[in-house]
Wavefront OBJ file of the C-alpha trace (Angstrom):
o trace
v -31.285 12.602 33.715
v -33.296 9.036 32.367
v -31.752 10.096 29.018
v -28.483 10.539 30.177
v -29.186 6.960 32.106
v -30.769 5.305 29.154
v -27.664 5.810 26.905
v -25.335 4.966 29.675
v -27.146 1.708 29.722
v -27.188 1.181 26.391
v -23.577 1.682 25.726
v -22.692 -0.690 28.347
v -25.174 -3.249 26.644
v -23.601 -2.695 23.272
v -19.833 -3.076 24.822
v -20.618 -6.288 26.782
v -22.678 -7.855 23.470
v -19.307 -7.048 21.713
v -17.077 -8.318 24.620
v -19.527 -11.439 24.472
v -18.654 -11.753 20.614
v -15.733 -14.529 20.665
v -12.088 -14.077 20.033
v -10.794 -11.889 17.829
v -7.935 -13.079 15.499
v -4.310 -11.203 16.861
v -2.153 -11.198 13.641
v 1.237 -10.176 14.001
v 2.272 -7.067 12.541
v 3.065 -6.758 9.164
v 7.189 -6.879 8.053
v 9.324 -4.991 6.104
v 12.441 -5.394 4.784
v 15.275 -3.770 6.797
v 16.536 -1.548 4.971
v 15.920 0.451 1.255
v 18.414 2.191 0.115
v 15.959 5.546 -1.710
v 18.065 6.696 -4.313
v 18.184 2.905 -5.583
v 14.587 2.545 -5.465
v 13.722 6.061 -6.993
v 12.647 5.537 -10.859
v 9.750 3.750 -12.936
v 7.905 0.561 -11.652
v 5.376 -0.716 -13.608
v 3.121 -2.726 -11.560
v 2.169 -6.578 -12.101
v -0.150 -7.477 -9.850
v -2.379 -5.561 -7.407
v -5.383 -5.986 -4.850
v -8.554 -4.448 -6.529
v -8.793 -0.846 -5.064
v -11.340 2.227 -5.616
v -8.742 4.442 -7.007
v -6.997 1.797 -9.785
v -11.021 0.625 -10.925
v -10.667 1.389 -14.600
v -6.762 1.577 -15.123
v -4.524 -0.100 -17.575
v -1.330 0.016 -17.770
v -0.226 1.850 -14.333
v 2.966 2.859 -13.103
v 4.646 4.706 -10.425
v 7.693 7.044 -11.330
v 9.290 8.287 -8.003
v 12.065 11.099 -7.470
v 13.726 12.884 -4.432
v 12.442 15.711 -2.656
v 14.908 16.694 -0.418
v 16.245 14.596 2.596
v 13.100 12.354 3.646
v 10.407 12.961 1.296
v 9.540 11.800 -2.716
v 7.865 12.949 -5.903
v 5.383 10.582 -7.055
v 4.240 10.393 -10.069
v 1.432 7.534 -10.693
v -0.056 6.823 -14.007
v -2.378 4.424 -16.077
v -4.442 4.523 -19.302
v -7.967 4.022 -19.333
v -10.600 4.741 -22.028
v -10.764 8.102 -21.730
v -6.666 8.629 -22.250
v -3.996 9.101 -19.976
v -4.623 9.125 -15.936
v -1.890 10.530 -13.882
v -1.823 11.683 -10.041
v 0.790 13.505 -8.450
v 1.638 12.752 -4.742
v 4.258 12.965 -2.430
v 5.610 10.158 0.150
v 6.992 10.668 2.970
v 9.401 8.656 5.251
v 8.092 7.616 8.855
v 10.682 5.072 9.104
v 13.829 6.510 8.860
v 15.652 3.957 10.516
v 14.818 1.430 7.594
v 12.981 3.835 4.944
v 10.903 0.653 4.244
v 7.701 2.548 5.817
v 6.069 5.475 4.034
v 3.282 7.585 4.096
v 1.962 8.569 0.246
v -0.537 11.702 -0.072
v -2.124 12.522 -3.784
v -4.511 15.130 -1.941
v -3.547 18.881 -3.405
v -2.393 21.396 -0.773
v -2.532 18.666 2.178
v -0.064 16.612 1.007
v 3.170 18.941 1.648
v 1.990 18.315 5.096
v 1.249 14.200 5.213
v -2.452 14.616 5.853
v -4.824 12.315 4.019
v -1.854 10.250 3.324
v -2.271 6.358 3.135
v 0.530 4.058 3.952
v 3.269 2.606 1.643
v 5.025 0.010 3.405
v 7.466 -2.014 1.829
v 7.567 -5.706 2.320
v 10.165 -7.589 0.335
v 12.782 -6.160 -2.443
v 14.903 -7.684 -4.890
v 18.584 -7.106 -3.583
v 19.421 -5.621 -7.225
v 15.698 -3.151 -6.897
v 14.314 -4.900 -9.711
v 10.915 -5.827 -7.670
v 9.152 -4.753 -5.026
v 6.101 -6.288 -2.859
v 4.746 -2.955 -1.009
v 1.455 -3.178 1.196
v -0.211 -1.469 4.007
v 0.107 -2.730 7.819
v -3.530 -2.800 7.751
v -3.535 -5.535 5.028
v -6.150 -3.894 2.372
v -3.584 -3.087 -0.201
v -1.068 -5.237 -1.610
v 1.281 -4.193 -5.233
v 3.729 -6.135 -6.634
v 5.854 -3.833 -9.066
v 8.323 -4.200 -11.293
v 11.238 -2.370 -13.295
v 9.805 -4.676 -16.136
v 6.298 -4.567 -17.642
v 6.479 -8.991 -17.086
v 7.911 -10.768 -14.062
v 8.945 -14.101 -13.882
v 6.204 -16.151 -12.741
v 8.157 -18.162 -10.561
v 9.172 -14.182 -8.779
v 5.342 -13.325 -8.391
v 5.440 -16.965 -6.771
v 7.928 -16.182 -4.422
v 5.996 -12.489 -3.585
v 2.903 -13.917 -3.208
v 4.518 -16.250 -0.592
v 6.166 -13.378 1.421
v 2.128 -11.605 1.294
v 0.894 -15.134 2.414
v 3.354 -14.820 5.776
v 2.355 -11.592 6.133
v -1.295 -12.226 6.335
v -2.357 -10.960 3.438
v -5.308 -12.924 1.507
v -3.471 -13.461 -1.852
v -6.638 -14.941 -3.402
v -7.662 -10.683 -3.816
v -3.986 -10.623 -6.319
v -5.364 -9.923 -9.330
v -2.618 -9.320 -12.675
v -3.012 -5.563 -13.363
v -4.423 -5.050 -17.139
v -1.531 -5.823 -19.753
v 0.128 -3.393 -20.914
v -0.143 -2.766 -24.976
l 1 2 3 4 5 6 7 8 9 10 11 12 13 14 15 16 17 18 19 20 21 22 23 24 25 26 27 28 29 30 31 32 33 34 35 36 37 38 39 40 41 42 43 44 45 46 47 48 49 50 51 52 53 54 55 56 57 58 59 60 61 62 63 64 65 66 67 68 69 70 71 72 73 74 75 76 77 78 79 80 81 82 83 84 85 86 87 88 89 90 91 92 93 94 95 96 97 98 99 100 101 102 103 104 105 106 107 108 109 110 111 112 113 114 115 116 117 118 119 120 121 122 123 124 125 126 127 128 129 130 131 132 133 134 135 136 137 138 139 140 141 142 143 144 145 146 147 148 149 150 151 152 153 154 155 156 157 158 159 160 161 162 163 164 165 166 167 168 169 170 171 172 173 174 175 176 177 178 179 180 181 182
């Protein structure tokens, strides 16, 4: 019973230190565009600028080919170069949003991802009206891409997307330009 007591005691001393804490920050939730049409956004993008991320550390060169898989789901096909060669993952994404299509949930996990489990999300933010860029992030505001049907972007474009990832909360002092491509 005093052990039962003694953690109820201090689990109620660790909520009201954290209640005692100060604001926290309420940021509104992250925006995407209203609409993406999939077979117009289905193809290559190369990307141009990225947040550094565990899973990109050593790539070069990386891009994302996408294709349909049936009514609310796509191939992906990501792929970089780094010393060793040629890295490529295969994933599949999958449409939460089907209303807009501009949220997605993307699984590279083997097995698992025919069913959306272990699947981060791909959410996308602002589009060129002609699909020829793309700023795609996650709600949760750790990852941030800017991708392109080009291997450059206009600098004044990457201007304009950072701006849109400002808005949206993001930090865009983590952009960093993804590794040229040669």
């Amino acid at each position: 019973m005093r052990i039962i007591l003694g953690w109820f005691l201090l689990l109620n001393l660790g909520l009201v230190s954290l209640s005692c804490a100060g604001p926290v920050e309420r940021r509104h939730e992250v925006q995407t565009v209203s609409y993406v049409d999939l077979p117009s956004y289905l193809g290559t993008w190369y990307e141009i600028e990225r947040f550094p991320n565990w899973f990109q550390k050593k790539c070069r060169s990386s891009k994302a080919e996408y294709s349909m898989r049936g009514k609310n789901k796509i191939n992906v096909k990501n792929s970089c170069t780094t010393n060793k060669g040629l890295n490529v993952a295969h994933g599949i994404a999958r449409v939460v949003d089907r209303r807009s299509n501009a949220k997605l949930k993307v699984s590279f996990v083997p097995f698992f991802n025919r069913f959306g489990w272990f699947a981060g999300d791909y959410w996308i933010l602002d589009l060129a009206p002609d699909y020829s860029y793309v700023l795609v992030g996650s709600p949760d505001r750790n990852y941030l891409w800017i991708l392109s049907r080009t291997t450059v972007l206009d600098p004044g474009i990457v201007d304009g997307l950072k701006g849109v990832a400002a808005r949206e909360g993001f930090d865009i002092s983590r952009l960093r330009p993804s590794p040229t491509w040669e």
